[in-house]
DRENLO-38497 format. One record per atom (N, C-alpha, C, O): residue number from 1; atom name; x, y, z. Coordinates in pm, whole numbers, plus 50000, padded with zeros to 5 digits. Example, Ala and Ser with C-alpha at 12.3 -4.5 7.8 and 13.67 -1.06 7.14 Angstrom:
# DRENLO-38497
<1; "N"; <51319; 49431; 50780>>
<1; "CA"; <51230; 49550; 50780>>
<1; "C"; <51320; 49670; 50780>>
<1; "O"; <51424; 49668; 50846>>
<2; "N"; <51285; 49775; 50708>>
<2; "CA"; <51367; 49894; 50714>>
<2; "C"; <51290; 50003; 50787>>
<2; "O"; <51341; 50114; 50804>>
# end
This chain:
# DRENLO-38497
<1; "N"; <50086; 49882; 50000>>
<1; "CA"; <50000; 50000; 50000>>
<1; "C"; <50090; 50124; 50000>>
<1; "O"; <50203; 50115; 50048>>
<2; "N"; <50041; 50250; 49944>>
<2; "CA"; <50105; 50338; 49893>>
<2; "C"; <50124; 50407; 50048>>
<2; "O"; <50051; 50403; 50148>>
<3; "N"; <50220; 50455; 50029>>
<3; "CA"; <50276; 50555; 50229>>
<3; "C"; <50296; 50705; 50184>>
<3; "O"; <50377; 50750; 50102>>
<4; "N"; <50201; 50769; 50260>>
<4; "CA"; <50267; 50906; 50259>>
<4; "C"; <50348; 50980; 50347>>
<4; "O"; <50304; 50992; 50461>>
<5; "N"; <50458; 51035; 50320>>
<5; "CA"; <50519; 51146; 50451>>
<5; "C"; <50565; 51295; 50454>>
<5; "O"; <50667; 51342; 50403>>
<6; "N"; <50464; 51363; 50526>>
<6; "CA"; <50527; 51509; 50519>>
<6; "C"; <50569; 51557; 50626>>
<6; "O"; <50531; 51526; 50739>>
<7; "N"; <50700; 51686; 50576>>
<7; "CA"; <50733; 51691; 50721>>
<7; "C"; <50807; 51850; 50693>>
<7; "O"; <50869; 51880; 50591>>
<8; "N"; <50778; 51951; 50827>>
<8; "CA"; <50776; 52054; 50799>>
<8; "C"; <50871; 52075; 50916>>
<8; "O"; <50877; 52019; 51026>>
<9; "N"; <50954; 52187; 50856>>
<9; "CA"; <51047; 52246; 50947>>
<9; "C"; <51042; 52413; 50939>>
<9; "O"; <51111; 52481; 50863>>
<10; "N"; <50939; 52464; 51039>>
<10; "CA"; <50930; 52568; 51078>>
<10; "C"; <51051; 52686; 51078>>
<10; "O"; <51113; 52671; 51184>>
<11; "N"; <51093; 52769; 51021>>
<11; "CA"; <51168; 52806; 50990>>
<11; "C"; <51272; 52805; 50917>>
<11; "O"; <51361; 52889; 50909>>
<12; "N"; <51260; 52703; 50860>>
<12; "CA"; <51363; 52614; 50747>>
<12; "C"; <51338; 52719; 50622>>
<12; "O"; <51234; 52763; 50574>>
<13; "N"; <51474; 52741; 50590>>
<13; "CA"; <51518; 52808; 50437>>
<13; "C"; <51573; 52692; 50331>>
<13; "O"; <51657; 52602; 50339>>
<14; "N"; <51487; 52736; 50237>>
<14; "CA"; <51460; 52675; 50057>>
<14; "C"; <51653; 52654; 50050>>
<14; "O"; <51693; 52586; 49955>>
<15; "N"; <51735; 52699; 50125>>
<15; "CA"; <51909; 52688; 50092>>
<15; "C"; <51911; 52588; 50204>>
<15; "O"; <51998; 52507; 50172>>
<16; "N"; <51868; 52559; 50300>>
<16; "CA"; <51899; 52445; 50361>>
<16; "C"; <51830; 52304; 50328>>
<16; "O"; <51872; 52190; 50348>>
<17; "N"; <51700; 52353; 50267>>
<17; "CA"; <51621; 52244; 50189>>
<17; "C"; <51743; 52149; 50070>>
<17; "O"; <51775; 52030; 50065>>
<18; "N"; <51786; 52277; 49983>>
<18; "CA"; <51896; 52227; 49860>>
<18; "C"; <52018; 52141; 49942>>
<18; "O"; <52067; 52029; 49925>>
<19; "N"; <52042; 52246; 50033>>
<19; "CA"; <52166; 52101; 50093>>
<19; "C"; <52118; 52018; 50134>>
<19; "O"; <52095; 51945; 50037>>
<20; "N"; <52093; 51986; 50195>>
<20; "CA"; <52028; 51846; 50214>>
<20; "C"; <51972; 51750; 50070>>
<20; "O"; <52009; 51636; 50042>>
<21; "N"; <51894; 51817; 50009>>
<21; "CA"; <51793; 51743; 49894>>
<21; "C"; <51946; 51700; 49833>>
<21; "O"; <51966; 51578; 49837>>
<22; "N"; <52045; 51772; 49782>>
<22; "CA"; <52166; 51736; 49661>>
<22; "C"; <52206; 51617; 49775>>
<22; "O"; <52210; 51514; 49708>>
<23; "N"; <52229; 51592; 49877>>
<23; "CA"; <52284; 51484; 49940>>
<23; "C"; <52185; 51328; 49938>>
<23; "O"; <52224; 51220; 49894>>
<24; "N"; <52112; 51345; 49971>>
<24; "CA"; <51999; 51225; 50004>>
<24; "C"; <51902; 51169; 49859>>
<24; "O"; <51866; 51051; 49856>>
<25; "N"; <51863; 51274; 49729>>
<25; "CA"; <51820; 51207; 49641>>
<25; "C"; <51962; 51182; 49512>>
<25; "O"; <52070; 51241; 49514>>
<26; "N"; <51921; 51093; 49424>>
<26; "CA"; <51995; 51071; 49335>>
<26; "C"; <52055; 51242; 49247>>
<26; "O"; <51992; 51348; 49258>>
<27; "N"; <52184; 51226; 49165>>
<27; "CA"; <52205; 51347; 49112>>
<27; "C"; <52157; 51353; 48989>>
<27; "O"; <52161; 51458; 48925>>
<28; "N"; <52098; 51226; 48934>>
<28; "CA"; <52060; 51231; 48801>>
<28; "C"; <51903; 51314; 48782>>
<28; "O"; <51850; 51357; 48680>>
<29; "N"; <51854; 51317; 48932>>
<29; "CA"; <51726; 51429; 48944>>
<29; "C"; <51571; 51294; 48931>>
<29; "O"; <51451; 51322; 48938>>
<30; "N"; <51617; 51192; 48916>>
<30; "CA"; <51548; 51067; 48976>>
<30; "C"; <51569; 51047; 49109>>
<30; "O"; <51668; 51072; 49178>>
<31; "N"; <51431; 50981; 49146>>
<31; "CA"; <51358; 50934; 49322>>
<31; "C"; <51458; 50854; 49368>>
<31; "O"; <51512; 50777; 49288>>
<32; "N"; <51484; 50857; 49447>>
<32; "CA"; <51564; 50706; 49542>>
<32; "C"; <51450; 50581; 49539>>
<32; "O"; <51328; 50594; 49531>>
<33; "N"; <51521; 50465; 49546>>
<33; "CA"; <51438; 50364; 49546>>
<33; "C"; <51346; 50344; 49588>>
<33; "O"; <51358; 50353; 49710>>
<34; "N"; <51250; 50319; 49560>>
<34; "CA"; <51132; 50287; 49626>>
<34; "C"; <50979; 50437; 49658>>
<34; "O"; <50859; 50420; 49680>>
<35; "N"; <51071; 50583; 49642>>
<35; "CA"; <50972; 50698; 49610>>
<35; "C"; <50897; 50687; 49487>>
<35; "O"; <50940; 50610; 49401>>
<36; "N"; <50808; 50743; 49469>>
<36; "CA"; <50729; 50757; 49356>>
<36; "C"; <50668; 50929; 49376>>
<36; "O"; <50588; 50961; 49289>>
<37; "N"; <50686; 50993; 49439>>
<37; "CA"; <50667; 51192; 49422>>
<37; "C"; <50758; 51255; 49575>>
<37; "O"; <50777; 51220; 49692>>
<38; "N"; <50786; 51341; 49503>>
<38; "CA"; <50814; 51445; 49590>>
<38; "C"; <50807; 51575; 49542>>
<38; "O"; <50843; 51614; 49431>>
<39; "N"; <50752; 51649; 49646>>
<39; "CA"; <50720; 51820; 49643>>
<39; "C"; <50779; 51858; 49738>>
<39; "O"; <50789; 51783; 49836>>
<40; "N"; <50838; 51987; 49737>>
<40; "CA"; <50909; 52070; 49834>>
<40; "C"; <50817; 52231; 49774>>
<40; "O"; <50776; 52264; 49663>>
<41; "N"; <50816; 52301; 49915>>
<41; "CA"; <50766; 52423; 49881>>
<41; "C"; <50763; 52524; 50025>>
<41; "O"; <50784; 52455; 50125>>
<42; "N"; <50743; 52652; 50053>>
<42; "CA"; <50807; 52724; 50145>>
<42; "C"; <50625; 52735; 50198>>
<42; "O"; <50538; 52730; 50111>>
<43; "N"; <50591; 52749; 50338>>
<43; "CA"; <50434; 52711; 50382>>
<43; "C"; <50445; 52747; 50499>>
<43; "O"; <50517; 52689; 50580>>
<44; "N"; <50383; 52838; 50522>>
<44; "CA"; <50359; 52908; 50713>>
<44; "C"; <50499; 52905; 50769>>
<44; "O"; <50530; 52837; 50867>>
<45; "N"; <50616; 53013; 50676>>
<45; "CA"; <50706; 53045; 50764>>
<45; "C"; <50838; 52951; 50795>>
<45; "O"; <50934; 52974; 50868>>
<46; "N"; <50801; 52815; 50699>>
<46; "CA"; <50919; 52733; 50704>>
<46; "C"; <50866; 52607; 50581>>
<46; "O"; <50761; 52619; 50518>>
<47; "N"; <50944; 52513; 50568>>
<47; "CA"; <50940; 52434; 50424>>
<47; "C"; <50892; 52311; 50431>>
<47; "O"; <50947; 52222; 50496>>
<48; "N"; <50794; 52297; 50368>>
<48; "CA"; <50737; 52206; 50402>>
<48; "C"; <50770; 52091; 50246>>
<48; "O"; <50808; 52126; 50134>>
<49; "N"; <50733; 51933; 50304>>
<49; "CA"; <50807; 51890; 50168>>
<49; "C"; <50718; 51725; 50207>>
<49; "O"; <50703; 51674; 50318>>
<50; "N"; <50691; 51696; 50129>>
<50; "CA"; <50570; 51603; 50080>>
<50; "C"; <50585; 51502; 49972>>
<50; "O"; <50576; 51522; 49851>>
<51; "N"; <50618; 51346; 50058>>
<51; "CA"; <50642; 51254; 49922>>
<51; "C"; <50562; 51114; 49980>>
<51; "O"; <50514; 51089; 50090>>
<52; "N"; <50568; 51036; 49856>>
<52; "CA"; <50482; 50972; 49871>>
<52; "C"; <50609; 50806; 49803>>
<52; "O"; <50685; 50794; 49707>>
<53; "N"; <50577; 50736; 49891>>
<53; "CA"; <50667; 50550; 49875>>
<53; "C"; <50560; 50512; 49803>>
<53; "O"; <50455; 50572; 49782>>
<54; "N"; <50613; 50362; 49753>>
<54; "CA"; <50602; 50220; 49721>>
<54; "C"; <50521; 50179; 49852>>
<54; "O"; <50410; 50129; 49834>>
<55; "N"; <50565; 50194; 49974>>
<55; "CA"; <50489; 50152; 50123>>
<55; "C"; <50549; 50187; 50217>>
<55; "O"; <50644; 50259; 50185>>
<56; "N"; <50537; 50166; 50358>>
<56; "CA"; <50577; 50220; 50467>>
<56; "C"; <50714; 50203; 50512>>
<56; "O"; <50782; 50283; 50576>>
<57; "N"; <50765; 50008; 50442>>
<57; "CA"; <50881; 50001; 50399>>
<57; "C"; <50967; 50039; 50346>>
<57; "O"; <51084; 50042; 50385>>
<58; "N"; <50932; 50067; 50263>>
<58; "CA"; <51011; 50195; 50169>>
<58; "C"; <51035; 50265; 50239>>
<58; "O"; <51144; 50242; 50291>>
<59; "N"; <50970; 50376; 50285>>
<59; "CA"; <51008; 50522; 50387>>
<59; "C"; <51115; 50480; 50454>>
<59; "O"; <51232; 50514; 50443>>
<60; "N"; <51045; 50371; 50552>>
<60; "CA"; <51158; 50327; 50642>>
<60; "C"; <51282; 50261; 50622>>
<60; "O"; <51354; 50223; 50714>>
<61; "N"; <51305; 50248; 50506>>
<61; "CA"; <51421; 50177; 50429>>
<61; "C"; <51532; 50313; 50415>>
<61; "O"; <51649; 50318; 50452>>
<62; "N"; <51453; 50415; 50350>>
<62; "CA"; <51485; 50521; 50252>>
<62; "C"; <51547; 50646; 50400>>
<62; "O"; <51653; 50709; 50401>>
<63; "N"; <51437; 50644; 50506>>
<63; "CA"; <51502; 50731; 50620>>
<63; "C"; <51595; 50640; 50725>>
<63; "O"; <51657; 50705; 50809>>
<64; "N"; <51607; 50533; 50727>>
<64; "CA"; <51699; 50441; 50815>>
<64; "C"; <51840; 50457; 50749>>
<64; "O"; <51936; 50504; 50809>>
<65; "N"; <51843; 50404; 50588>>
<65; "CA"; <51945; 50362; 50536>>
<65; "C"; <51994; 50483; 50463>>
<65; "O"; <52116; 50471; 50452>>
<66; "N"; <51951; 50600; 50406>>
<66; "CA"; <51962; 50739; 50347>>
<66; "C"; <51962; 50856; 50403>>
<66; "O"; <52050; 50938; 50425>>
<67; "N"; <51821; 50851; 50428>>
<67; "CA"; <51767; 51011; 50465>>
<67; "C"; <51885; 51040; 50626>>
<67; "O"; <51969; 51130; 50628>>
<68; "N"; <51873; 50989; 50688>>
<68; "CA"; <51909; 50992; 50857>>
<68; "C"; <52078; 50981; 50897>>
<68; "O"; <52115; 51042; 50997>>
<69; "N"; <52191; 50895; 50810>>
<69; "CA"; <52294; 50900; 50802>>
<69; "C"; <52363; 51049; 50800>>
<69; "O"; <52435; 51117; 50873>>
<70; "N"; <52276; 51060; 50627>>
<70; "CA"; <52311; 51172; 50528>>
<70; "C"; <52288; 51291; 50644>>
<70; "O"; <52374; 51344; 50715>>
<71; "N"; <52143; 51315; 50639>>
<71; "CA"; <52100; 51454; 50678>>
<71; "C"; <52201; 51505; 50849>>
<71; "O"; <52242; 51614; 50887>>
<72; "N"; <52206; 51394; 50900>>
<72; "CA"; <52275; 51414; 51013>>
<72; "C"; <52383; 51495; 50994>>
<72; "O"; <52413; 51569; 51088>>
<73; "N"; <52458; 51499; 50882>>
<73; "CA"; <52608; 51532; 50888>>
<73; "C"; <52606; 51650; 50792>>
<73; "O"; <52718; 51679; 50750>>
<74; "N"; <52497; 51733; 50745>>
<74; "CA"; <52441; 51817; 50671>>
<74; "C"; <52537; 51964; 50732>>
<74; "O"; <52487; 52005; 50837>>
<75; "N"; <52646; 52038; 50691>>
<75; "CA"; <52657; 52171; 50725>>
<75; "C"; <52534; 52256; 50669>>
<75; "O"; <52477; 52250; 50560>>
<76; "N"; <52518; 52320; 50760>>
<76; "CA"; <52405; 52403; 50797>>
<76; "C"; <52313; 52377; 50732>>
<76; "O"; <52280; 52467; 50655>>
<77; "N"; <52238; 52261; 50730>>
<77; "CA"; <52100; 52199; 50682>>
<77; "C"; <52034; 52221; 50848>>
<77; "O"; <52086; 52287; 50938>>
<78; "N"; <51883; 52132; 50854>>
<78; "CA"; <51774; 52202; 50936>>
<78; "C"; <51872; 52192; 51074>>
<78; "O"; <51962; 52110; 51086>>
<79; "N"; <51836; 52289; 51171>>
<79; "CA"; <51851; 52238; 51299>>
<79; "C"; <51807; 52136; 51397>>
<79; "O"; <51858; 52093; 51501>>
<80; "N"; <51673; 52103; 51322>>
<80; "CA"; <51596; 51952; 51439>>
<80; "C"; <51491; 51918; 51349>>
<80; "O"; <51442; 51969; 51248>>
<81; "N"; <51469; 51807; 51425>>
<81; "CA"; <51391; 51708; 51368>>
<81; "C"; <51257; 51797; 51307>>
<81; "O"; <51230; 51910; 51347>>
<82; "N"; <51185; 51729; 51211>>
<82; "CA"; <51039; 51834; 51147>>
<82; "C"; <50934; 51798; 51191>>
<82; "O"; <50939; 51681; 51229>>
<83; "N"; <50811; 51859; 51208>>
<83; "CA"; <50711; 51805; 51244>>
<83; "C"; <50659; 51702; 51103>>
<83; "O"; <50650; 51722; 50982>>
<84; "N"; <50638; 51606; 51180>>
<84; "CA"; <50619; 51522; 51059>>
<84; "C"; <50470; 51447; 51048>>
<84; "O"; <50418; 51402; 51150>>
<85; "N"; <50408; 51437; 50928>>
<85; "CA"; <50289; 51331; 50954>>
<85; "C"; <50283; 51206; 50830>>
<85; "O"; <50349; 51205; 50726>>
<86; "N"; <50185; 51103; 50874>>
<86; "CA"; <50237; 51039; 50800>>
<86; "C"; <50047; 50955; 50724>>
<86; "O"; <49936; 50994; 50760>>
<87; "N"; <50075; 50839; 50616>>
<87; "CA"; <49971; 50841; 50624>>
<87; "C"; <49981; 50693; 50506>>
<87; "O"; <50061; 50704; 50413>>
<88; "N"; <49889; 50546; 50520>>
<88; "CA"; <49872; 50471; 50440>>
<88; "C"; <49793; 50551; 50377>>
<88; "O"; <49705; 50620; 50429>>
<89; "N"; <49830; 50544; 50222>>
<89; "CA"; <49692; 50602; 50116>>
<89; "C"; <49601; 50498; 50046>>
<89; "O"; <49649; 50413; 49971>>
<90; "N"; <49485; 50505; 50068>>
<90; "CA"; <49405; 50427; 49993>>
<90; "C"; <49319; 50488; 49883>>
<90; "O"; <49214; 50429; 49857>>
<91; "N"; <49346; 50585; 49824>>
<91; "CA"; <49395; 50635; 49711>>
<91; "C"; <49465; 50753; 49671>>
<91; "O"; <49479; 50854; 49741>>
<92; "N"; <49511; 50735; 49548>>
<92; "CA"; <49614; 50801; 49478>>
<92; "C"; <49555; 50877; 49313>>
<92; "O"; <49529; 50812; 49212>>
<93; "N"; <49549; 50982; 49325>>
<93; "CA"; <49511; 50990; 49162>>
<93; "C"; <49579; 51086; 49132>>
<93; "O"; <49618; 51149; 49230>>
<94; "N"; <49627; 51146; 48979>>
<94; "CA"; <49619; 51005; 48886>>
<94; "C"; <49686; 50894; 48912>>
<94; "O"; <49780; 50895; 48992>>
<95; "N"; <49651; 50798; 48856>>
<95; "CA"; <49707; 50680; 48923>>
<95; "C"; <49833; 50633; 48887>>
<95; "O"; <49892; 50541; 48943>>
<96; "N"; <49871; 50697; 48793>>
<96; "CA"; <50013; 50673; 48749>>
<96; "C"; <50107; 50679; 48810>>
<96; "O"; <50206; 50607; 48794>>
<97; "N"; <50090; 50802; 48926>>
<97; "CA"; <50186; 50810; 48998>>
<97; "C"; <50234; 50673; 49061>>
<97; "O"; <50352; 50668; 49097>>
<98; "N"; <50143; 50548; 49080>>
<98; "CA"; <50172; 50455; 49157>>
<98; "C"; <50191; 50345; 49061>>
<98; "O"; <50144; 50236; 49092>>
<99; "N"; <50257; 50358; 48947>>
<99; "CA"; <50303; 50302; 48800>>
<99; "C"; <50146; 50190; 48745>>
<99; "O"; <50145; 50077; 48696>>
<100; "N"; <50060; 50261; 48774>>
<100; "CA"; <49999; 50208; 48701>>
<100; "C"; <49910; 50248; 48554>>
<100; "O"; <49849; 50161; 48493>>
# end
């Protein structure tokens, strides 16, 4: 089942968003394994950024083994953790996004 996760960092600048993003997704400007969307965009004062897995596995594959190494060691990327939410989707449209 398709997983969603967004997660907002209140005061976060669109230049700390880029460091981080050039570290953790691929450079060819393709998803890391197992994503199928991501949006980033600036929202009540800090950046909010919105993607959507393959499943919950995925996420947790993608922030265990990627996101969490990487971002840790980020010069001047966010200062703390984001408020985050999360969500099984039981639907998706268009549906392509979920290669179908």
């Amino acid at each position: 089942m398709a997983y969603a996760i967004s997660h907002f960092w209140p005061g976060g600048t669109e230049e700390q968003y880029e460091r981080e993003i050039r570290l953790v997704h691929p450079a060819d400007g393709s998803l890391p394994a197992g994503q199928l969307f991501h949006a980033a965009g600036v929202a009540d004062g800090g950046i909010y950024i919105f993607a959507i897995h393959e499943s919950k596995q995925s996420w947790e594959d993608f922030r265990d083994n990627v996101l969490m190494p990487i971002a840790s060691q980020v010069v001047d990327g966010f200062p703390a953790p984001p408020v985050e939410r999360d969500a099984e989707l039981f639907h998706v449209w268009p549906s392509h996004i979920l290669g179908g």
